[in-house]
MDAnalysis code that builds the backbone (N, CA, C; Angstrom):
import MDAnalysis as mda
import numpy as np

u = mda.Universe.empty(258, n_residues=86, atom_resindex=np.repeat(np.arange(86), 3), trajectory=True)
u.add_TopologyAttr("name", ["N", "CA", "C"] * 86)
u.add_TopologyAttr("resid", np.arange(1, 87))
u.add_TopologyAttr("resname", ["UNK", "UNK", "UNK", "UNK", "UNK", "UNK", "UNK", "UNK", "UNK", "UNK", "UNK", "UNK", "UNK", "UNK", "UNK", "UNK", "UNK", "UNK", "UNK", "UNK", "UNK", "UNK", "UNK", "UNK", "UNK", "UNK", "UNK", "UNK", "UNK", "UNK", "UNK", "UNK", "UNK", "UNK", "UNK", "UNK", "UNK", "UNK", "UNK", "UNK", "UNK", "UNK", "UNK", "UNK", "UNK", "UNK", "UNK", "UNK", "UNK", "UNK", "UNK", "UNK", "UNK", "UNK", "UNK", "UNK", "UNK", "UNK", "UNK", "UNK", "UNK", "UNK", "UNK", "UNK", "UNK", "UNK", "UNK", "UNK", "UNK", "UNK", "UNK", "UNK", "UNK", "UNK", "UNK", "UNK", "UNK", "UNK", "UNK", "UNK", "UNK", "UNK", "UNK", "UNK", "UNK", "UNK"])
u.atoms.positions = np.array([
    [8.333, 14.750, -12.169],
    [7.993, 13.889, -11.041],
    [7.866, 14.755, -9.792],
    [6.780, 14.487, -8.895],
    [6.634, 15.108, -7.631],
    [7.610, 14.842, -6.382],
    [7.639, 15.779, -5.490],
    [8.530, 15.595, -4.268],
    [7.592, 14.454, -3.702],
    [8.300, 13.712, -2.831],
    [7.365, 12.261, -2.418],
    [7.245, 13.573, -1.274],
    [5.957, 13.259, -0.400],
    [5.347, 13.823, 0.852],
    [5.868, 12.912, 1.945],
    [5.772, 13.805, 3.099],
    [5.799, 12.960, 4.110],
    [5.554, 11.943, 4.684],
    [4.363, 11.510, 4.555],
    [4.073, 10.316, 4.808],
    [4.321, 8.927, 4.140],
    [4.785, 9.404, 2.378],
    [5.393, 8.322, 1.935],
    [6.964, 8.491, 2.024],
    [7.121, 8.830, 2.464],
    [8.891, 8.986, 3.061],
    [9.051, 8.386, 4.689],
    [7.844, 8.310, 5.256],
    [7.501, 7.353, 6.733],
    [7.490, 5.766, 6.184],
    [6.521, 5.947, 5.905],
    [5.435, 4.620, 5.657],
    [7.140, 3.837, 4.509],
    [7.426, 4.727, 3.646],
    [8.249, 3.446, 2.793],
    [9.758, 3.509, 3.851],
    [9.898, 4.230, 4.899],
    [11.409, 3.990, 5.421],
    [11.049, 2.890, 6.859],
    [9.718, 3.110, 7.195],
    [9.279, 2.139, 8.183],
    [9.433, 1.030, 7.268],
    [8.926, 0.538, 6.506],
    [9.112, -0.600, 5.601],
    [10.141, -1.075, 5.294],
    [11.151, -0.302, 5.008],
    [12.389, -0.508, 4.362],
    [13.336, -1.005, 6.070],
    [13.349, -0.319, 7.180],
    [13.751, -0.897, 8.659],
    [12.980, -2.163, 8.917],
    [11.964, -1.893, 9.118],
    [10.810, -3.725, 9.642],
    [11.326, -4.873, 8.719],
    [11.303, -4.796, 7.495],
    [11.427, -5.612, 6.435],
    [12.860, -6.131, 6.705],
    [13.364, -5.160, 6.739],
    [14.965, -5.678, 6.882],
    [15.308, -6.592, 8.354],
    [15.036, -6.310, 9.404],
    [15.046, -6.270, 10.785],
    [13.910, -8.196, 10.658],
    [13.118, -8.282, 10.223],
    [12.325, -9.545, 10.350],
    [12.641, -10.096, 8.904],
    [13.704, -9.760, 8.275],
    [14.104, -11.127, 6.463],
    [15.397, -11.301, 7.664],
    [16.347, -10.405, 8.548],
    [17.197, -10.957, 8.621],
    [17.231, -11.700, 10.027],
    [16.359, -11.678, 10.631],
    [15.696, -12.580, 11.711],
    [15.805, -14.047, 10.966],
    [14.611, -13.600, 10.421],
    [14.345, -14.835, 9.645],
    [14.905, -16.328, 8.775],
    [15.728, -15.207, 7.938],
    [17.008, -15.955, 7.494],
    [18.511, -16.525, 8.060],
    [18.303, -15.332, 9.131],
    [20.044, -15.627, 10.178],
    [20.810, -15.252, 9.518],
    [20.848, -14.608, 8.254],
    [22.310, -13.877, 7.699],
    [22.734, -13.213, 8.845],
    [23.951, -12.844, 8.485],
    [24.972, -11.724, 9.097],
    [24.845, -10.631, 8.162],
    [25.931, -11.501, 7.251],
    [26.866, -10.484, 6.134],
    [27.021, -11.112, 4.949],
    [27.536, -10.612, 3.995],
    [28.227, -10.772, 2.610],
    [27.044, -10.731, 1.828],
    [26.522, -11.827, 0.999],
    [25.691, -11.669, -0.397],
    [24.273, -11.695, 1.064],
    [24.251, -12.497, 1.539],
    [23.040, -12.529, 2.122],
    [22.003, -11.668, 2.644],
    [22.797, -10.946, 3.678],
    [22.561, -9.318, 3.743],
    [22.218, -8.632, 2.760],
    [23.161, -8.586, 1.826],
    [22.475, -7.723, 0.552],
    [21.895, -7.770, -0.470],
    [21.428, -9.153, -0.630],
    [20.147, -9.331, -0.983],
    [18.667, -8.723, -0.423],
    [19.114, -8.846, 0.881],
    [17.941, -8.162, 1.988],
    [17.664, -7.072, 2.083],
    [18.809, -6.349, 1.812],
    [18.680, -4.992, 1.852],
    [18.481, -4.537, 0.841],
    [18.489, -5.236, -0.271],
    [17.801, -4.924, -1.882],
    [16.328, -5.017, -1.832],
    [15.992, -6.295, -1.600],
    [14.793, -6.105, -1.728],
    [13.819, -6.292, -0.526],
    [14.517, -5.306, 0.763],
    [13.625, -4.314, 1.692],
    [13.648, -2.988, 0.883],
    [14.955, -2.360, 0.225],
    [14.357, -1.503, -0.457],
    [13.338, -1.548, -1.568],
    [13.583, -2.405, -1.997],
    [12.665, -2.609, -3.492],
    [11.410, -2.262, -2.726],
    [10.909, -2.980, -1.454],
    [9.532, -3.138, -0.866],
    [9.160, -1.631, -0.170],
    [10.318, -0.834, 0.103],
    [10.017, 0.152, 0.736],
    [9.447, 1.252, -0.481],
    [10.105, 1.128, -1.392],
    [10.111, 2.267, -2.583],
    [8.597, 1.904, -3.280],
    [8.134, 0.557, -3.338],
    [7.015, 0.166, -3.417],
    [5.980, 0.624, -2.346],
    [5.572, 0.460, -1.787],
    [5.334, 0.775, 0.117],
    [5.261, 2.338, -0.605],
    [5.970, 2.959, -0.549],
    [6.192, 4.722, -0.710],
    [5.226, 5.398, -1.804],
    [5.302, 3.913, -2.879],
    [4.957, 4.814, -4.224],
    [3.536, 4.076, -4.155],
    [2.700, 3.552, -3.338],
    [1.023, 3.067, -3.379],
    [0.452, 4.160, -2.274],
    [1.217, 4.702, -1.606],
    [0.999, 5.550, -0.411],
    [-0.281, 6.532, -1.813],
    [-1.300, 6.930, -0.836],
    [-2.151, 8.077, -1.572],
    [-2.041, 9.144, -0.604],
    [-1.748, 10.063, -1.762],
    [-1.917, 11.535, -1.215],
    [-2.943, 12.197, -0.830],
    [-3.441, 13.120, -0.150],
    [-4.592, 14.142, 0.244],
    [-5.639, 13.984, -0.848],
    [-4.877, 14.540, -1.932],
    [-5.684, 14.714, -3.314],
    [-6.267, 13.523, -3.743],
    [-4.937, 12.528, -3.878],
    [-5.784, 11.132, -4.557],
    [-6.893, 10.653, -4.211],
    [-6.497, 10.710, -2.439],
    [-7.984, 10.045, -1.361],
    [-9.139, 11.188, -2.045],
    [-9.573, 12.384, -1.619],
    [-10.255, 13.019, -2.049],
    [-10.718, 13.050, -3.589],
    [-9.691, 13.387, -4.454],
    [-10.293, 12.770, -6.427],
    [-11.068, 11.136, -5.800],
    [-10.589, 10.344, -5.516],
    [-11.130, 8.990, -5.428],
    [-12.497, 9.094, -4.770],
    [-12.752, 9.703, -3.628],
    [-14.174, 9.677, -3.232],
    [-15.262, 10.697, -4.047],
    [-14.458, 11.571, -4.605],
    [-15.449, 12.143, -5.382],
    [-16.237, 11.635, -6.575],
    [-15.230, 10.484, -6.629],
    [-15.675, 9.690, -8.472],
    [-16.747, 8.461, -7.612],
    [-16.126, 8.655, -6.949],
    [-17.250, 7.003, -5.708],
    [-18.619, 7.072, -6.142],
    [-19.617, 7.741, -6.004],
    [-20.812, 7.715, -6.196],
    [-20.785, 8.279, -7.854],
    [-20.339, 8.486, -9.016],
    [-20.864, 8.397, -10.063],
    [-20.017, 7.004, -10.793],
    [-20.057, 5.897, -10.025],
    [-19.465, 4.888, -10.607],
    [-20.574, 3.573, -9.970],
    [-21.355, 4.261, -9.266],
    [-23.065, 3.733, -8.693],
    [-23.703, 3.540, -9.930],
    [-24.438, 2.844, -10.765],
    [-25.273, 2.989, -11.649],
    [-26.716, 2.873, -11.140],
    [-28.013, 3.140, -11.679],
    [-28.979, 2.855, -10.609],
    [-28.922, 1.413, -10.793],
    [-29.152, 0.431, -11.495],
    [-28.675, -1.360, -11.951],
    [-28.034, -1.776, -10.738],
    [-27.012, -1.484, -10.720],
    [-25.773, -1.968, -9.623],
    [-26.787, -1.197, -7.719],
    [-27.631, -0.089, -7.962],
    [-28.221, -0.004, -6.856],
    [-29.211, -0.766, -6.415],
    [-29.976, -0.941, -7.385],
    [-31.028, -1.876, -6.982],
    [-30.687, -3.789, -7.137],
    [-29.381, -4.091, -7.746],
    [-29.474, -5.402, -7.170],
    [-28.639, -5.295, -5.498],
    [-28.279, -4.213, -5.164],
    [-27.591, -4.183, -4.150],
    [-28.775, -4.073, -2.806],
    [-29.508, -3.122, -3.035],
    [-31.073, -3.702, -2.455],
    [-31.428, -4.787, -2.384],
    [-31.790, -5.695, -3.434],
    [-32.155, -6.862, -3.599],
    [-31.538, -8.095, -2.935],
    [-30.196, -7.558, -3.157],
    [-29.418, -8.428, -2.350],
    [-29.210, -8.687, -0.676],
    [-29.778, -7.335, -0.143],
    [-29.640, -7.017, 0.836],
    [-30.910, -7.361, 1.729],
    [-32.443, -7.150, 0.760],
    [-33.448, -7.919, 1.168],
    [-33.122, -9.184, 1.481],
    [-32.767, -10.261, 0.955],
    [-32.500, -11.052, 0.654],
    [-32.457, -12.160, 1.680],
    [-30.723, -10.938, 2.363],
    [-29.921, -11.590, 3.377],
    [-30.756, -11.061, 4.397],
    [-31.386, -10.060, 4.833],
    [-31.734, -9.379, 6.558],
    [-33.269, -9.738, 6.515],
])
């Protein structure tokens, strides 16, 4: 398994504070089970949050596959479609 990067170590601990900070707004807990329910699953949401985060690479592999997933079919009703509407 990879070291998580920076930005998913932001993005899921921002998540994991906001989440927590507006369920317990929300709900009015204090303390006991209530709270920690919240704080379960702000983490659950943060570690989620962390692990959809894309890396440098992913974004980049992903746009490279972008245009051979074009067929010419899928180009020309996209033309067609586009006549259509303008």
């Amino acid at each position: 398994m990879s070291r998580p990067t920076p930005a998913q170590i932001a993005y899921g601990s921002a998540t994991v504070v906001f989440s927590t900070l507006v369920m317990l707004l929300l709900t009015g807990a204090e303390a006991g089970p209530g709270a920690a329910v919240i704080a379960l699953a702000a983490l659950a949401l943060g570690l989620l949050v962390a692990a959809l985060v894309r890396t440098p690479r992913e974004r980049a592999d992903a746009a490279a596959r972008l245009p051979e997933q074009r067929t010419p079919a899928h180009a020309a009703s996209a033309v067609q479609e586009h006549s259509l509407h303008g």
